[in-house]
C-alpha positions as CSV (number, residue, x, y, z in Angstrom):
1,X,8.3,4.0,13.5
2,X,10.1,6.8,14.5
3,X,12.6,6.8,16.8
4,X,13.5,8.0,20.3
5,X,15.5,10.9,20.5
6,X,19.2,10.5,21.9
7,X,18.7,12.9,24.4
8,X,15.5,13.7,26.0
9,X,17.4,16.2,28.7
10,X,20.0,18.4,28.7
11,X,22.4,17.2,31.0
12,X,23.8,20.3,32.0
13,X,20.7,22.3,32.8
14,X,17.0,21.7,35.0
15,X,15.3,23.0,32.4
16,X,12.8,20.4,30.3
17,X,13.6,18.9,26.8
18,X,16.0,20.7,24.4
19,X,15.2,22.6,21.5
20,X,15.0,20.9,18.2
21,X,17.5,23.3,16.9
22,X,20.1,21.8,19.9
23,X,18.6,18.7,19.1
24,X,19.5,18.6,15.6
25,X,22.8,20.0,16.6
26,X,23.4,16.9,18.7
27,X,22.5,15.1,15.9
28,X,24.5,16.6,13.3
29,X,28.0,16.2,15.0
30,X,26.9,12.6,16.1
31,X,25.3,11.1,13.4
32,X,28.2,9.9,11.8
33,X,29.8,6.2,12.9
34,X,32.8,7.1,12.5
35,X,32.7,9.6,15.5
36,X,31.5,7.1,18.0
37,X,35.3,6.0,17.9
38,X,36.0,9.1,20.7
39,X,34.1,7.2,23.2
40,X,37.4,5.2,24.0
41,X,39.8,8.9,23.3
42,X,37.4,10.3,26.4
43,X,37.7,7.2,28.6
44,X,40.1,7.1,31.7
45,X,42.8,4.5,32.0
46,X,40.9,2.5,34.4
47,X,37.5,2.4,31.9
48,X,40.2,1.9,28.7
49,X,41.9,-1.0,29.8
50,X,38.7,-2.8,31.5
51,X,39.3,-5.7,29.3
52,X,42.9,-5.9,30.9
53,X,42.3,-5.1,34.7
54,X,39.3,-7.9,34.6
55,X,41.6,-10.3,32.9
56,X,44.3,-9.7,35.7
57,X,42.1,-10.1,38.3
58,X,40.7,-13.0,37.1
59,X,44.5,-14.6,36.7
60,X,45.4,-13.3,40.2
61,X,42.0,-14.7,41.8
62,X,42.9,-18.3,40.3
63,X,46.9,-18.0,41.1
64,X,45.7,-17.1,44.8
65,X,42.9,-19.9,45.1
66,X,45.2,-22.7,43.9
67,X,48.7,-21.7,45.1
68,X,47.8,-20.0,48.5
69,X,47.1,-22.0,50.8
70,X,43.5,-21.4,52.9
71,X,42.9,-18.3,50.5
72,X,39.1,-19.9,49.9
73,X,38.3,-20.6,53.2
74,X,39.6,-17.3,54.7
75,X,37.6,-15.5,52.3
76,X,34.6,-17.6,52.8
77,X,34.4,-17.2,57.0
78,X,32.5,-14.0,57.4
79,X,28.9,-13.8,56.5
80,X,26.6,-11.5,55.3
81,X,23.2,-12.7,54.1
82,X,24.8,-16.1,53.2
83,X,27.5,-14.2,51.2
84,X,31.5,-13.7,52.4
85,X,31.5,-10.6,53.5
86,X,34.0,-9.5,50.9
87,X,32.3,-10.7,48.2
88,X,29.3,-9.0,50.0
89,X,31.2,-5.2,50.1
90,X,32.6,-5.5,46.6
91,X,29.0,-6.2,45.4
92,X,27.5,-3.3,47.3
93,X,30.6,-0.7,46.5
94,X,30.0,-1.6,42.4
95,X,26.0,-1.2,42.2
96,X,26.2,2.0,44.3
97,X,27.9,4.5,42.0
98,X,25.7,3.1,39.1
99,X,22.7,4.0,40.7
100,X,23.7,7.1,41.9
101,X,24.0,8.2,38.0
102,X,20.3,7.5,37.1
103,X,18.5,10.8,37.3
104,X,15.2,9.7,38.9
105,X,13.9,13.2,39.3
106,X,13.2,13.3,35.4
107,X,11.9,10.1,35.3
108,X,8.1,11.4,35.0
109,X,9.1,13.6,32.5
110,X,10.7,11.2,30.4
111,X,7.7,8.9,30.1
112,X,5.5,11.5,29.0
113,X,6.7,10.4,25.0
114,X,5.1,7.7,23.8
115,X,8.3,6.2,22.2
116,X,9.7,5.5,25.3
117,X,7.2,3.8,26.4
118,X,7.8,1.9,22.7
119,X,11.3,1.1,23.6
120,X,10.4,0.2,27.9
121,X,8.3,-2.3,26.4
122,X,10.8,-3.9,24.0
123,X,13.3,-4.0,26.9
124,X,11.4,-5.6,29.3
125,X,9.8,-8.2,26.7
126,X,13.2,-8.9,26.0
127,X,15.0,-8.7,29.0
128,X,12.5,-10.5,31.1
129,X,10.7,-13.3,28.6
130,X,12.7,-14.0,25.9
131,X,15.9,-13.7,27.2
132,X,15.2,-15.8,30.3
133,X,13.6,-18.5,28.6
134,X,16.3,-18.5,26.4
135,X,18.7,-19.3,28.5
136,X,16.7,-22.3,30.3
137,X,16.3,-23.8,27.0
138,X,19.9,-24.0,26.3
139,X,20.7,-25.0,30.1
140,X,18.4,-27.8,29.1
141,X,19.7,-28.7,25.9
142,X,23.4,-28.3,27.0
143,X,23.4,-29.5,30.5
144,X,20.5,-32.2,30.2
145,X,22.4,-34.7,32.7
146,X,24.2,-32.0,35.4
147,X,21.0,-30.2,37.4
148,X,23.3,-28.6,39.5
149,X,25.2,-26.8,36.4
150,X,21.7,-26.5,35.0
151,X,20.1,-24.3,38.3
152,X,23.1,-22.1,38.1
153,X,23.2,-21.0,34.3
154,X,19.3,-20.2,34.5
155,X,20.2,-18.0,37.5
156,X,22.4,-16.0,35.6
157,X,19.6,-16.0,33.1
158,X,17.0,-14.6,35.2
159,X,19.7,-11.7,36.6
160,X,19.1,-8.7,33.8
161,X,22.3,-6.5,33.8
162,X,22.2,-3.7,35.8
163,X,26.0,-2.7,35.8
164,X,28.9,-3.7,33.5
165,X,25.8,-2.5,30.9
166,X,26.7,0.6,31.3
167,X,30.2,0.3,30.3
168,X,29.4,-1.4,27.2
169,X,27.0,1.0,26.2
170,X,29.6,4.0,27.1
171,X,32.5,2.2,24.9
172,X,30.0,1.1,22.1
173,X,28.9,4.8,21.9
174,X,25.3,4.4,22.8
175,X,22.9,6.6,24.7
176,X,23.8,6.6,28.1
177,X,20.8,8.5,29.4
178,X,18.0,5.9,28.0
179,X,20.4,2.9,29.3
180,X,20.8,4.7,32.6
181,X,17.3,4.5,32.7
182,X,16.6,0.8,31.3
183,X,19.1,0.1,34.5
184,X,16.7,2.0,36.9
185,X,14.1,-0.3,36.1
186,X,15.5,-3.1,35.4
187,X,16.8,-2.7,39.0
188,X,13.1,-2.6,40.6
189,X,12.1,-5.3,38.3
190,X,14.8,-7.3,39.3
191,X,13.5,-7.0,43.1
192,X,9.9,-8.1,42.5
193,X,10.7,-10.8,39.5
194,X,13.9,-12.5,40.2
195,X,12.8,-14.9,43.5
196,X,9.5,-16.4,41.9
197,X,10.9,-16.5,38.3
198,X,13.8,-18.0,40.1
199,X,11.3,-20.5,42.4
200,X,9.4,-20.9,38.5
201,X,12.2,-21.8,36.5
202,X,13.5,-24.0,38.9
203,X,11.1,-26.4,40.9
204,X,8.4,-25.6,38.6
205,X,9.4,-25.7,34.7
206,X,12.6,-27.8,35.3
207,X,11.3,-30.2,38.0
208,X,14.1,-30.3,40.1
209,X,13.9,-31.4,43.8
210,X,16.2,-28.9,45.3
211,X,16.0,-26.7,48.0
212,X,15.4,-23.2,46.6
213,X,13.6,-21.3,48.8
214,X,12.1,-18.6,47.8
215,X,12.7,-16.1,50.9
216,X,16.5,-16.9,50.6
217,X,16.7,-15.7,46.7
218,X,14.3,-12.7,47.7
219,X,16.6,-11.7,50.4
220,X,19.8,-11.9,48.4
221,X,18.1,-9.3,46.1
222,X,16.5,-7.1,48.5
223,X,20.1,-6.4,50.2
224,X,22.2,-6.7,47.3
225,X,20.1,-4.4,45.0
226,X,18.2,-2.7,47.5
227,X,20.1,-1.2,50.0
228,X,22.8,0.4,47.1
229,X,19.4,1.9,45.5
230,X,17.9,3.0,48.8
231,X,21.4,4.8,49.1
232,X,21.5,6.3,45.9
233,X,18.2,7.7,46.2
234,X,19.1,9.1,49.2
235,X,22.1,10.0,48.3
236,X,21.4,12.2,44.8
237,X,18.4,13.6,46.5
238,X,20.0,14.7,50.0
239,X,23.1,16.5,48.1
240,X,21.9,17.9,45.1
241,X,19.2,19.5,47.6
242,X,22.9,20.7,49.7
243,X,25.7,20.8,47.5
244,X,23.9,21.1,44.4
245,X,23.1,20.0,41.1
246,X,26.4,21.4,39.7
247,X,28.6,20.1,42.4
248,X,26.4,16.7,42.1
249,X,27.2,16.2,38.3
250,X,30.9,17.7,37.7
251,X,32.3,17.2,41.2
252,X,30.9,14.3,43.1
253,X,29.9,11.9,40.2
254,X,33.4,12.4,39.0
255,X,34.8,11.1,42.0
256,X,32.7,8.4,43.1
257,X,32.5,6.9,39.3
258,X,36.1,4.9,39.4
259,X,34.6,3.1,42.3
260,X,32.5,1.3,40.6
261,X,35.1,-0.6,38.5
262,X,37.4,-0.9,41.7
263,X,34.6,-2.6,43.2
264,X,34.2,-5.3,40.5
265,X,37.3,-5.9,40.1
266,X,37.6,-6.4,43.9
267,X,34.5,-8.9,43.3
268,X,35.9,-10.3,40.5
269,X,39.5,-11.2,42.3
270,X,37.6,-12.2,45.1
271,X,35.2,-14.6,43.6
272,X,37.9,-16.3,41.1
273,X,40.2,-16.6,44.8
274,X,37.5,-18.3,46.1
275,X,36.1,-20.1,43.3
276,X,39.9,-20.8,41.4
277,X,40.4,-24.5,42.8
278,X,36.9,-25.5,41.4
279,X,37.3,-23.6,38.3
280,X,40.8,-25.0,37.7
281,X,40.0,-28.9,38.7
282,X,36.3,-28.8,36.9
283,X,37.3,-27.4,33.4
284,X,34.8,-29.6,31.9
285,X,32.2,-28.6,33.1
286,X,33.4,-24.6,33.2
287,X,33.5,-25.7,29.8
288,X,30.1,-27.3,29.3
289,X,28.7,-24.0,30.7
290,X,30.7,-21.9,28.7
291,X,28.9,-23.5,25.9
292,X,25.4,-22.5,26.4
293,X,26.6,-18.5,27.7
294,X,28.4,-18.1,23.9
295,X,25.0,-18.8,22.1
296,X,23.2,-16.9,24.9
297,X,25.3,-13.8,24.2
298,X,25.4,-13.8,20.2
299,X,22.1,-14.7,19.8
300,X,20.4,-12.5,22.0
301,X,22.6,-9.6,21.0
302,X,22.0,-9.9,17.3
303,X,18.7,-10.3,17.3
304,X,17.7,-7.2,19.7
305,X,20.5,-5.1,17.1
306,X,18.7,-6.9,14.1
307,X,14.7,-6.0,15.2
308,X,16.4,-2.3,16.5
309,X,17.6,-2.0,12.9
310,X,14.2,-3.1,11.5
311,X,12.4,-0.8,13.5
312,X,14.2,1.7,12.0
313,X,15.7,2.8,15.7
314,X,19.0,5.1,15.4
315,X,22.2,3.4,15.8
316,X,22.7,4.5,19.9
317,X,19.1,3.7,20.9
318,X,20.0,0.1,18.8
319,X,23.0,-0.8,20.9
320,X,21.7,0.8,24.0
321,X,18.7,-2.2,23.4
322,X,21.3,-4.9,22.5
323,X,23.7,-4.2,25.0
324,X,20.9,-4.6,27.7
325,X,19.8,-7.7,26.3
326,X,22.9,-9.9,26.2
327,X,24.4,-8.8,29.5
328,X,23.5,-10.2,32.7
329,X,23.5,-9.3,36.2
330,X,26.4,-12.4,37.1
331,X,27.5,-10.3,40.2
332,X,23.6,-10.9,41.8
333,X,23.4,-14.7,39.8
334,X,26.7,-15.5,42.2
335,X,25.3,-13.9,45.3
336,X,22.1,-16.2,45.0
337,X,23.7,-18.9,44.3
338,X,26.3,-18.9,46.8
339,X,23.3,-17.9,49.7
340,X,21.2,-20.6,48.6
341,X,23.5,-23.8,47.5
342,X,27.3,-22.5,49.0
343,X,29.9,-21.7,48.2
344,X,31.8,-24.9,46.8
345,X,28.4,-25.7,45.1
346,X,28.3,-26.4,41.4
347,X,25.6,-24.0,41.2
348,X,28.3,-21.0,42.6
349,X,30.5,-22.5,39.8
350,X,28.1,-22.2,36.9
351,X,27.1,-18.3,37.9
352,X,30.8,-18.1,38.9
353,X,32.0,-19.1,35.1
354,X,29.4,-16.1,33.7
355,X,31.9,-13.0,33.8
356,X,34.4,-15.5,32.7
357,X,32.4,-15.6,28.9
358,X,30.6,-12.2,29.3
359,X,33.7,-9.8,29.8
360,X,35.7,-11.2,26.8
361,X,32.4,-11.9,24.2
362,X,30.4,-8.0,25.0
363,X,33.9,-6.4,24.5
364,X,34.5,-8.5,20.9
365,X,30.4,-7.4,20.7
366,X,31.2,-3.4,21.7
367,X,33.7,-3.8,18.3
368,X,31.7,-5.5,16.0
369,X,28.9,-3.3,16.5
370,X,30.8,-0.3,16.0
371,X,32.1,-1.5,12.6
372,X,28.6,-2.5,11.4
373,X,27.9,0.7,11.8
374,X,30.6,2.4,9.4
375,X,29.8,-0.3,7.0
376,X,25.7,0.3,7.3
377,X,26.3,3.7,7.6
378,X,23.6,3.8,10.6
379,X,23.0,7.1,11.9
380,X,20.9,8.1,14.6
């Protein structure tokens, strides 16, 4: 099958597709693996040492939770649709800058080739069947005997990434235009799917009597997804229409970008300082749920690269896939969890243990997938 071209735009200009001379071009000084090693050389500090700043604010989120006293229950006293309220800013101040990036104005041109439609379609099979299943098998076969441990890992499950994607695809070298894309709609998805797969999984397919309402889950992602994509829209609409499309791109994107990280780092302190006691006093089960997460990621990665390769898909469009596969929206999988069961819940736990495994594992991932593709030599 032939494969999607890297880039359908150019992302400097309104004009339509590029030239297959440009394209070619493209191709030429990016077809070699090798290359895709520059994606760290044009990273900032703050996107080069992610791995670092994540681990640090994971250690100072547990250092705060069990050696300052109250930290947990100070952060927990505000509320904004059952979340803290600063977990409830840092989740808002990460999603917006991502959405701001996806260029929704091309959006019908892009889905005028029928090989995007090719690779929609394998996304969403992927993202929102397999993958999801997946996961409640393992939860099941790892966590046969803890229900509460069991709701929260097929939460994380059903929450497709729609963020830290992005910066795996960016240091794997992948295409960041078709992933900024899979994230757009991924993102709507998300709104309609996530409450009744969620309602499904849960007191349907699993059997558990619990109280998981289906209004609370639907709310959590209506304000947590929608209102940072209402914004965005509004947003890239409202100043490239003012300031424009220049000033958009190079000036405006540029600065609001590092917010993004700040913010999950901010979320990711905040939700280890509130979470750190439990994580800490319960390391079996963070354990047992760490478990099911390492298959989860590995599995699901590799065989999205594997069928990618098969198809015959360039190396970028192949990692793009993978990358969207294995990650998982833990930020919205916490926010559910904590609205719905609390925050001291085991359920908060299980979703809280997900960035835990994911950061560590899809940065080992963002490695090995660059040195399969010296050693296949897999161009694009």
């Amino acid at each position: 099958m032939e494969s999607l071209p890297n880039h359908v735009y150019d992302p400097t200009t309104q004009a339509g597709p590029i030239s297959d001379v440009e394209k070619q071009r493209s191709s030429d000084s990016s077809d070699r693996p090798q290359e895709k090693q520059s994606a760290f050389k044009n990273l900032g500090i703050l996107d080069r040492f992610l791995a670092v700043w994540i681990f640090l604010a994971m250690a100072i989120g547990i250092i705060l939770g069990n050696f300052v006293p109250n930290t947990g229950p100070a952060l927990q006293k505000g509320k904004f649709v059952g979340v803290s309220i600063p977990i409830a800013v840092g989740l808002l101040v990460m999603m917006y800058p991502i959405l701001c990036k996806v260029r929704y104005e091309r959006l019908h041109h892009v889905f005028r080739t029928r090989e995007i439609w090719v690779q929609i379609a394998l996304s969403v099979v992927i993202n929102w069947i397999i993958a999801p299943f997946f996961m409640l098998a393992l939860a099941w076969a790892f966590l046969p005997d803890e229900p509460e441990l069991r709701q929260g890992l097929i939460l994380v499950g059903l929450a497709r990434c729609i963020a830290m994607v992005l910066i795996w695809t960016g240091l794997a070298g992948g295409d960041n235009e078709y992933c900024a894309l899979l994230v757009a709609i991924n993102s709507l998805l998300q709104i309609v799917l996530f409450a009744p797969m969620g309602v499904f999984f849960i007191r349907v397919i699993s059997g558990d009597a619990i109280h998981f309402e289906y209004s609370t889950a639907a709310k959590s992602v209506a304000v947590f997804l929608g209102i940072p994509l209402a914004a965005a829209l509004l947003t890239r609409f409202s100043l490239r229409r003012t300031a424009g499309a220049r000033w958009y791109d190079q000036v405006f994107l540029k600065w609001i970008s590092p917010w993004s990280l700040i913010g999950l780092l901010f979320t990711i302190l905040v939700l280890f300082a509130s979470q750190g006691r439990q994580v800490v006093h319960q390391i079996v089960s963070v354990v047992r749920v760490a478990a099911p997460l390492l298959v989860y990621f590995a599995v699901i990665f590799f065989a999205t690269l594997s069928l990618a390769y098969k198809m015959g898909l360039g190396y970028r469009l192949a990692a793009t896939q993978s990358f969207t596969a294995a990650s998982n929206n833990f930020e919205l999988a916490i926010a559910v969890a904590v609205a719905t069961f609390g925050e001291n819940s085991n359920q908060a736990l299980a979703s809280t243990v997900g960035p835990l495994i994911e950061v560590p594992v899809l940065l080992g991932l963002v490695y090995t997938v660059r040195m399969l593709a010296r050693r296949l030599d897999w161009k694009d």
